[in-house]
N, CA, C and O of each residue as an XYZ file, in Angstrom:
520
protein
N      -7.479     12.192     -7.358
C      -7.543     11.424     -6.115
C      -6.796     12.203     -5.032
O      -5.740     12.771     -5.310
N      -7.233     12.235     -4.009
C      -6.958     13.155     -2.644
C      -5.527     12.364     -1.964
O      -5.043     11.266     -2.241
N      -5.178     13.199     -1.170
C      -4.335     12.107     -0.220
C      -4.619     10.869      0.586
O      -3.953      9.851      0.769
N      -6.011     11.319      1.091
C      -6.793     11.009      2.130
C      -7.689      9.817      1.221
O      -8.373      8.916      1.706
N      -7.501     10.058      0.004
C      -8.697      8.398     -0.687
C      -7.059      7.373     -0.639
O      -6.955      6.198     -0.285
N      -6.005      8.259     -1.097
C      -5.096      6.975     -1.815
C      -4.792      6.386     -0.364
O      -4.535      5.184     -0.299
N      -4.804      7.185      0.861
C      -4.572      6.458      2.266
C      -5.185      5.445      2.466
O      -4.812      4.365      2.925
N      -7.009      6.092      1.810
C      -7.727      4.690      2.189
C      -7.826      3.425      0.991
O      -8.501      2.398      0.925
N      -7.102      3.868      0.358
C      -6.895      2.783     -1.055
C      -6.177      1.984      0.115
O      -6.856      1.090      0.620
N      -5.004      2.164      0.574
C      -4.414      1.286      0.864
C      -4.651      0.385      1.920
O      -4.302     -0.782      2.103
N      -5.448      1.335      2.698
C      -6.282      0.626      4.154
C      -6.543     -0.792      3.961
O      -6.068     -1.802      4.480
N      -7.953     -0.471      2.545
C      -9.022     -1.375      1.798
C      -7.997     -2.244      1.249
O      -8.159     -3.464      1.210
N      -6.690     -1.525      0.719
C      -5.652     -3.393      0.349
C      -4.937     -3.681      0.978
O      -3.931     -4.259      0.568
N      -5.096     -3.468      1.953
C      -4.484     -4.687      3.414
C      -5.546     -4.969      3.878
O      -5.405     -6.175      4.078
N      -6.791     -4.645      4.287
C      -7.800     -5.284      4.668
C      -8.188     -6.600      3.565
O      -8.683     -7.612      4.059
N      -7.990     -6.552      2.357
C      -8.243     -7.263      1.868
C      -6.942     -8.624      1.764
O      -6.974     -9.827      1.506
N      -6.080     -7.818      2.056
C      -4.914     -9.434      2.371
C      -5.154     -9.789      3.353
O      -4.795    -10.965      3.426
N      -5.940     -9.190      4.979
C      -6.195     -9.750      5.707
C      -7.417    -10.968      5.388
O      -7.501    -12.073      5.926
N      -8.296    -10.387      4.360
C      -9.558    -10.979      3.977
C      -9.208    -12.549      3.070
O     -10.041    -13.378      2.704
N      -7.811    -12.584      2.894
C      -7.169    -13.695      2.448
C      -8.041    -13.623      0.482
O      -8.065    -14.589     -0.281
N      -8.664    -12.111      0.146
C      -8.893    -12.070     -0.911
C      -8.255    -11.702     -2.379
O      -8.116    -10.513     -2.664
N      -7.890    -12.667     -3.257
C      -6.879    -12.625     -4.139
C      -7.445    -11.328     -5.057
O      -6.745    -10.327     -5.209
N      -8.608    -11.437     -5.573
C      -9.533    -10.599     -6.164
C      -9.539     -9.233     -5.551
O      -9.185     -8.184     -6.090
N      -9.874     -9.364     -4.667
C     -10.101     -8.130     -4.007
C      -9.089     -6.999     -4.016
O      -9.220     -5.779     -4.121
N      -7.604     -8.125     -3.813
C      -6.137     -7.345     -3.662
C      -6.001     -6.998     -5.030
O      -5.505     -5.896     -5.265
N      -6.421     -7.883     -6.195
C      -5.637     -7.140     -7.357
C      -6.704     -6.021     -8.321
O      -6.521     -5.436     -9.389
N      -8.025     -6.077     -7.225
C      -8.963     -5.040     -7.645
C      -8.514     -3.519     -7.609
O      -8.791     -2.527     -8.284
N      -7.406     -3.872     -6.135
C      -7.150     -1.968     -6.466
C      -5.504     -1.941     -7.480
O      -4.750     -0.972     -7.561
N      -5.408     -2.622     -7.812
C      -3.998     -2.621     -8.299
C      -4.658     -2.490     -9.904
O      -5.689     -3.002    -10.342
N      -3.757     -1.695    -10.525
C      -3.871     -1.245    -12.395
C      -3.077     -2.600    -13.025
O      -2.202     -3.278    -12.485
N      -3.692     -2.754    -14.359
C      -3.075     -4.154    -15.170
C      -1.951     -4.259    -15.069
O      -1.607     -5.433    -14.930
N      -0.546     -3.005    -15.076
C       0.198     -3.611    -15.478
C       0.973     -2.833    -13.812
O       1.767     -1.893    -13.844
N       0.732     -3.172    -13.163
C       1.085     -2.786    -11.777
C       2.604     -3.412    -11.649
O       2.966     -4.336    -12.378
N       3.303     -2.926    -10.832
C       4.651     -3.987    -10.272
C       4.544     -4.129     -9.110
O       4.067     -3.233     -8.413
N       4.991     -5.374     -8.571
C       4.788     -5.552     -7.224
C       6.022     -6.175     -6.776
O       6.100     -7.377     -7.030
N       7.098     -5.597     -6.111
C       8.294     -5.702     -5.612
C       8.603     -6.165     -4.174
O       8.824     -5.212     -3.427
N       8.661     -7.137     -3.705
C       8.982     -7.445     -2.655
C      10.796     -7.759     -2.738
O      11.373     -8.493     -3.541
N      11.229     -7.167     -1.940
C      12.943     -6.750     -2.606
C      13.870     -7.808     -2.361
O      14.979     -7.778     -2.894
N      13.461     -8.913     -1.468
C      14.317     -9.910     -1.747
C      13.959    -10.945     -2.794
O      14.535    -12.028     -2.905
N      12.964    -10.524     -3.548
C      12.640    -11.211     -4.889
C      12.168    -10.512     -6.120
O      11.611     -9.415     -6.077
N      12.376    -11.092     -7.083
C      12.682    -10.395     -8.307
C      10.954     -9.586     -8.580
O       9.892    -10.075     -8.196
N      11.100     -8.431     -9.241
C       9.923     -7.415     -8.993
C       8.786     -8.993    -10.058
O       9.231     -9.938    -10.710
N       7.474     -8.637     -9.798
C       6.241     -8.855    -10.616
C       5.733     -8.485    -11.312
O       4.814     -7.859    -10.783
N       5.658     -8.397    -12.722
C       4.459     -7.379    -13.358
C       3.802     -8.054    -13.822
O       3.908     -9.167    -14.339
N       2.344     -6.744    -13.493
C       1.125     -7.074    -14.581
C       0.758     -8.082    -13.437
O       1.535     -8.650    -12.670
N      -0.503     -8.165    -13.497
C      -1.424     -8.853    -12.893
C      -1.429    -10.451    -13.228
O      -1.678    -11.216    -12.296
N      -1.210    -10.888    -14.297
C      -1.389    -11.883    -14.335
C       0.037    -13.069    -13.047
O      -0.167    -14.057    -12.342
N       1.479    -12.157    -13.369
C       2.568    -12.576    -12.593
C       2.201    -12.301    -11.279
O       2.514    -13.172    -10.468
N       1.635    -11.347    -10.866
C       1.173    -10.770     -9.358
C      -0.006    -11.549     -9.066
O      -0.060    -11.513     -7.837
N      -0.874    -12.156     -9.435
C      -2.154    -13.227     -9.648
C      -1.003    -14.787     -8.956
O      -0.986    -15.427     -7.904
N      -0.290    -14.818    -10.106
C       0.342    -16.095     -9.498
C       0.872    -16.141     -8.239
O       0.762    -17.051     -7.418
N       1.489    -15.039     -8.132
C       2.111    -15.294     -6.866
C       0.957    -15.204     -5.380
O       1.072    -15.867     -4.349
N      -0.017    -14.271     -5.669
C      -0.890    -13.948     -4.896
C      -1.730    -15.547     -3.958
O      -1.940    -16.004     -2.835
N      -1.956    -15.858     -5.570
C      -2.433    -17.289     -5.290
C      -1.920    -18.186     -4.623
O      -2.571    -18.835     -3.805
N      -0.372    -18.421     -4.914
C      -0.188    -19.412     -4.052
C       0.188    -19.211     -2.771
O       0.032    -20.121     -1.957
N       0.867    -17.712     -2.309
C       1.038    -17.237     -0.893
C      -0.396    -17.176      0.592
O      -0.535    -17.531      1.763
N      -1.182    -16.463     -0.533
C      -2.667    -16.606      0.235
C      -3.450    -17.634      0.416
O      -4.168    -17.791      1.403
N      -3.313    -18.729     -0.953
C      -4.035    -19.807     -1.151
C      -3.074    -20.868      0.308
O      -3.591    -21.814      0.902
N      -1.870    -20.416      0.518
C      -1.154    -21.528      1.619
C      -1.651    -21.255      3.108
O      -1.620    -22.039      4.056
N      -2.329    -19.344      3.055
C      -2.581    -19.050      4.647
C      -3.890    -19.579      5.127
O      -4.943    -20.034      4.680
N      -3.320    -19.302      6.228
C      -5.615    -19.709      6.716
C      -5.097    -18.241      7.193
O      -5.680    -17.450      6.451
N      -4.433    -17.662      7.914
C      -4.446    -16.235      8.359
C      -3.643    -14.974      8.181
O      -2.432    -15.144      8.323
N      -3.991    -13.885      7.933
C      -3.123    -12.588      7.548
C      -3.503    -11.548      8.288
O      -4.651    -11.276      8.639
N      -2.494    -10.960      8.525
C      -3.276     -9.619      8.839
C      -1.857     -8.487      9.095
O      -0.861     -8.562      9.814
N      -2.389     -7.394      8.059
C      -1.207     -6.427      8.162
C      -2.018     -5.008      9.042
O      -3.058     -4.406      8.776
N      -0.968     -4.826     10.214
C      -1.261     -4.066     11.262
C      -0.309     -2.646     11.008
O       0.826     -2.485     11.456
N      -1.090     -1.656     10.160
C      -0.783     -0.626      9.954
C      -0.391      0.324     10.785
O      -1.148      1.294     10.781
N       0.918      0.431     11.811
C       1.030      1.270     12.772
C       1.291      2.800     12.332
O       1.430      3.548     13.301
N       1.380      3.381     11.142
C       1.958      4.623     10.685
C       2.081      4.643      9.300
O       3.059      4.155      8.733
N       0.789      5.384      8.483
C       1.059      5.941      7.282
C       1.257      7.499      6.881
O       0.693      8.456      7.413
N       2.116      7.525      5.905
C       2.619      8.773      5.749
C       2.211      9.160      4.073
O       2.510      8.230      3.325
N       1.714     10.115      3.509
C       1.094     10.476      2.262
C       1.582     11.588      1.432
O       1.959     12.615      1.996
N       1.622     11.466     -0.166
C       1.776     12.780     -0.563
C       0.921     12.683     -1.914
O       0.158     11.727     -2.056
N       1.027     13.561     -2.807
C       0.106     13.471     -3.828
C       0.407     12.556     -5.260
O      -0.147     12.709     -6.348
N       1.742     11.297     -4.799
C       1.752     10.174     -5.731
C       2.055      9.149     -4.806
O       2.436      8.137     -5.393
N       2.023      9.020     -3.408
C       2.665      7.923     -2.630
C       2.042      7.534     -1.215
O       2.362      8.230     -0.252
N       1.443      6.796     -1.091
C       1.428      5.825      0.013
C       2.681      5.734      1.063
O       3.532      6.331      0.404
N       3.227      5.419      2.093
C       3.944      4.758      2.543
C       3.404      4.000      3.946
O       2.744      4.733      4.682
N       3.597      2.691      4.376
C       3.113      2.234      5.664
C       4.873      1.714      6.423
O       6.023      1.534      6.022
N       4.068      1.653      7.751
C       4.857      0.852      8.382
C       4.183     -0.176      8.857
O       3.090      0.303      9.161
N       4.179     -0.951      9.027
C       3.513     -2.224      9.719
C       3.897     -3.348     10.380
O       5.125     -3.310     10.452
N       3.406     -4.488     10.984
C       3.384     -5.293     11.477
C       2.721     -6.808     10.635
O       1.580     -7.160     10.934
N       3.261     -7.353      9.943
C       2.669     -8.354      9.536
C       2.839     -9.783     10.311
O       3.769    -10.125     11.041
N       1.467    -10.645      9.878
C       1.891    -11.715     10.616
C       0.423    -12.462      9.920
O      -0.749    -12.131      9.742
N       1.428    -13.841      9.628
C       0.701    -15.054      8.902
C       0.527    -16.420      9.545
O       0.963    -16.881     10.599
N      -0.161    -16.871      8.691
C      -0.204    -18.120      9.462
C      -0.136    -19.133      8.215
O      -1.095    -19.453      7.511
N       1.172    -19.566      8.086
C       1.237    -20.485      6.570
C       1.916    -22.355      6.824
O       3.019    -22.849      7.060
N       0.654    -22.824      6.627
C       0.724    -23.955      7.030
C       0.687    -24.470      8.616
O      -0.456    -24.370      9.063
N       1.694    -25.020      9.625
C       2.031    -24.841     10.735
C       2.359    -24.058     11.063
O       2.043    -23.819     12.228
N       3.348    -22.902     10.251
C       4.379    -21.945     10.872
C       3.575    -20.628     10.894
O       3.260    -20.147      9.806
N       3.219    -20.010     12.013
C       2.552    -18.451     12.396
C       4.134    -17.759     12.362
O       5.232    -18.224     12.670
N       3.756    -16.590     11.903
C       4.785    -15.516     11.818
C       4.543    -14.257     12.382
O       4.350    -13.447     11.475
N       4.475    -13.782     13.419
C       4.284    -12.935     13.845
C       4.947    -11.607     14.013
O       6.101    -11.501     14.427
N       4.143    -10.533     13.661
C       4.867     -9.157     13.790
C       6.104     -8.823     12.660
O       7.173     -8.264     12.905
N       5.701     -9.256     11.560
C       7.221     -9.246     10.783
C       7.087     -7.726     10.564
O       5.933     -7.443     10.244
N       7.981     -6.563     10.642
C       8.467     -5.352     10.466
C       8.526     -4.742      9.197
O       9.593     -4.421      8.672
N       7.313     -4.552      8.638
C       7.428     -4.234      7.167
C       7.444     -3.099      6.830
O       6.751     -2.374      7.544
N       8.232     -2.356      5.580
C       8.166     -0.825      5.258
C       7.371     -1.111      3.821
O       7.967     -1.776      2.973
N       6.196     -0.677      3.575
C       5.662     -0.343      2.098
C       5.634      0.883      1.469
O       5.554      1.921      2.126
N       5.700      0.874      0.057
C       5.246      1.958     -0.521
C       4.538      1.769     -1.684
O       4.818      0.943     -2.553
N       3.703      2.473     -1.693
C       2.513      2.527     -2.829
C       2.397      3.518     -3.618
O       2.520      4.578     -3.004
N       2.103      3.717     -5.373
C       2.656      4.311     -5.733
C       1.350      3.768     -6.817
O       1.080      2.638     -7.227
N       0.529      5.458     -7.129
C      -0.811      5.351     -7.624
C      -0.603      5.742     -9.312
O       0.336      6.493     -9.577
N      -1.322      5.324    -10.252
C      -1.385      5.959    -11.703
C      -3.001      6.841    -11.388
O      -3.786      7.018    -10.456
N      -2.823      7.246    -12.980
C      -4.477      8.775    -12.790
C      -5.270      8.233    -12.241
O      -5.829      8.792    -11.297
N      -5.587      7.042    -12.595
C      -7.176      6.845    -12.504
C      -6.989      5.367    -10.586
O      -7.422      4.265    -10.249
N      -6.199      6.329    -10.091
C      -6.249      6.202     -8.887
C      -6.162      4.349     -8.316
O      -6.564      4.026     -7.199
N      -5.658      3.473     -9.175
C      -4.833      1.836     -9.014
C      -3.432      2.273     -8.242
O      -2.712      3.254     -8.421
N      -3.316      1.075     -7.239
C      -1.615      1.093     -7.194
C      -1.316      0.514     -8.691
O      -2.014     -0.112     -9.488
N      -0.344      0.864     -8.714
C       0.681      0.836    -10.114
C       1.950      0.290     -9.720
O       2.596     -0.632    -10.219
N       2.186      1.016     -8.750
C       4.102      0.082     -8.149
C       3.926      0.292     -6.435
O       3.590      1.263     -5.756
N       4.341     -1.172     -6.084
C       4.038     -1.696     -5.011
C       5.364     -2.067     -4.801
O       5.748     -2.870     -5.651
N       6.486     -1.660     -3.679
C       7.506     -2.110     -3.164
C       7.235     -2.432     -1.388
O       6.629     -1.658     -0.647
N       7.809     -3.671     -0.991
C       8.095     -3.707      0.180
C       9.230     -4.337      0.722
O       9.938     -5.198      0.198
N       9.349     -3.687      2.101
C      11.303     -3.578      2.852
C      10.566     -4.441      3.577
O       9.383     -4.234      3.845
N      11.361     -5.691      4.022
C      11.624     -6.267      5.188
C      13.040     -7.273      5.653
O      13.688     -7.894      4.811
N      13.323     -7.285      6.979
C      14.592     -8.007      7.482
C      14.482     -9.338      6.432
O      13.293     -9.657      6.434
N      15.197    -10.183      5.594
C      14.713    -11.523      5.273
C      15.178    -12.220      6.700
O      14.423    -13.063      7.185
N      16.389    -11.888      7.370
C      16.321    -12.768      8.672
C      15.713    -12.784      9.421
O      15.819    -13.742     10.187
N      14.571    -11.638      9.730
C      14.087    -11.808     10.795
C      12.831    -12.706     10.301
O      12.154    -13.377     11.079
N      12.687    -12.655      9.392
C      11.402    -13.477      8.100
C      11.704    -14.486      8.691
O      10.920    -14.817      9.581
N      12.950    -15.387      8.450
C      13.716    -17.007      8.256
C      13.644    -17.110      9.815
O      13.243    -18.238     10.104
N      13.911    -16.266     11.054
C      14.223    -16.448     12.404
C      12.429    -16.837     12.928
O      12.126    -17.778     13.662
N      11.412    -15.799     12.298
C      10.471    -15.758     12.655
C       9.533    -17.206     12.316
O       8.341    -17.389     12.565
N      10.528    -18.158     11.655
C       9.783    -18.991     10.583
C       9.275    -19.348      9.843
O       8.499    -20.290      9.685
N       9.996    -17.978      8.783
C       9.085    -17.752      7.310
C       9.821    -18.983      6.658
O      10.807    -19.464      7.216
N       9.332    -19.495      5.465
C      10.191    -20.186      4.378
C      11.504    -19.841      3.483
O      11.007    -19.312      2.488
N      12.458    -19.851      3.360
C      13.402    -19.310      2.671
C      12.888    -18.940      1.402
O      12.193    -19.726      0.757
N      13.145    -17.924      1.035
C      12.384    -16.906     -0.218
C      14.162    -17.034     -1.268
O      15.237    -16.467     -1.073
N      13.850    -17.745     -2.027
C      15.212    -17.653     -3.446
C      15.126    -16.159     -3.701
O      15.841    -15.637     -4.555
């Protein structure tokens, strides 16, 4: 896999969290993938990353991660972005996210970490995350 496919691996899985598609997101991800969002305890394996998927997406009517700057090498993804939801009443706009993506051979994310402020999350009117 090139630099330039795993870039667009990742394109296609934020387009697909924009697409509010649970399937879709854990289509590019490998079975036993981790998915780390760092103020909560990491995920593995699809089935734990399924749960959570479900009920975060299943709460939005809207997503959309606004990729301002990706950077690539021949095992890593990294974005910067702009996220912003719409979960329940509360829209969240522009939350400041750092990702990194992190591919096995046959070209799945495999380990999925992402950085963000939790205060600016809680200020912006995210839900308090345990």
């Amino acid at each position: 896999m090139t630099v330039q496919e795993r870039q667009k691996t990742v394109i296609d899985f934020c387009q697909a969290w924009d697409n509010l598609d649970v399937e879709a997101v854990l289509g590019y991800m490998s079975e036993d993938a981790v998915y780390h969002n760092m103020p909560m305890e990491p995920l593995v394996g699809q089935e734990q990353i399924r749960g959570f998927l479900t009920g975060f997406l299943g709460a939005a009517s809207f997503c959309r991660f606004q990729i301002l700057t990706t950077v690539a090498d021949d095992q890593r993804v990294v974005t910067e972005r702009l996220d912003s939801f719409t979960l329940g009443d509360n829209t969240l706009s522009e939350l400041p996210v750092l990702g990194i993506f992190e591919f096995n051979a046959e070209g799945k994310i495999n380990n999925w970490r992402e950085y963000f402020d939790l205060k600016t999350w809680v200020d912006k009117g995210g839900p308090a995350i345990a």
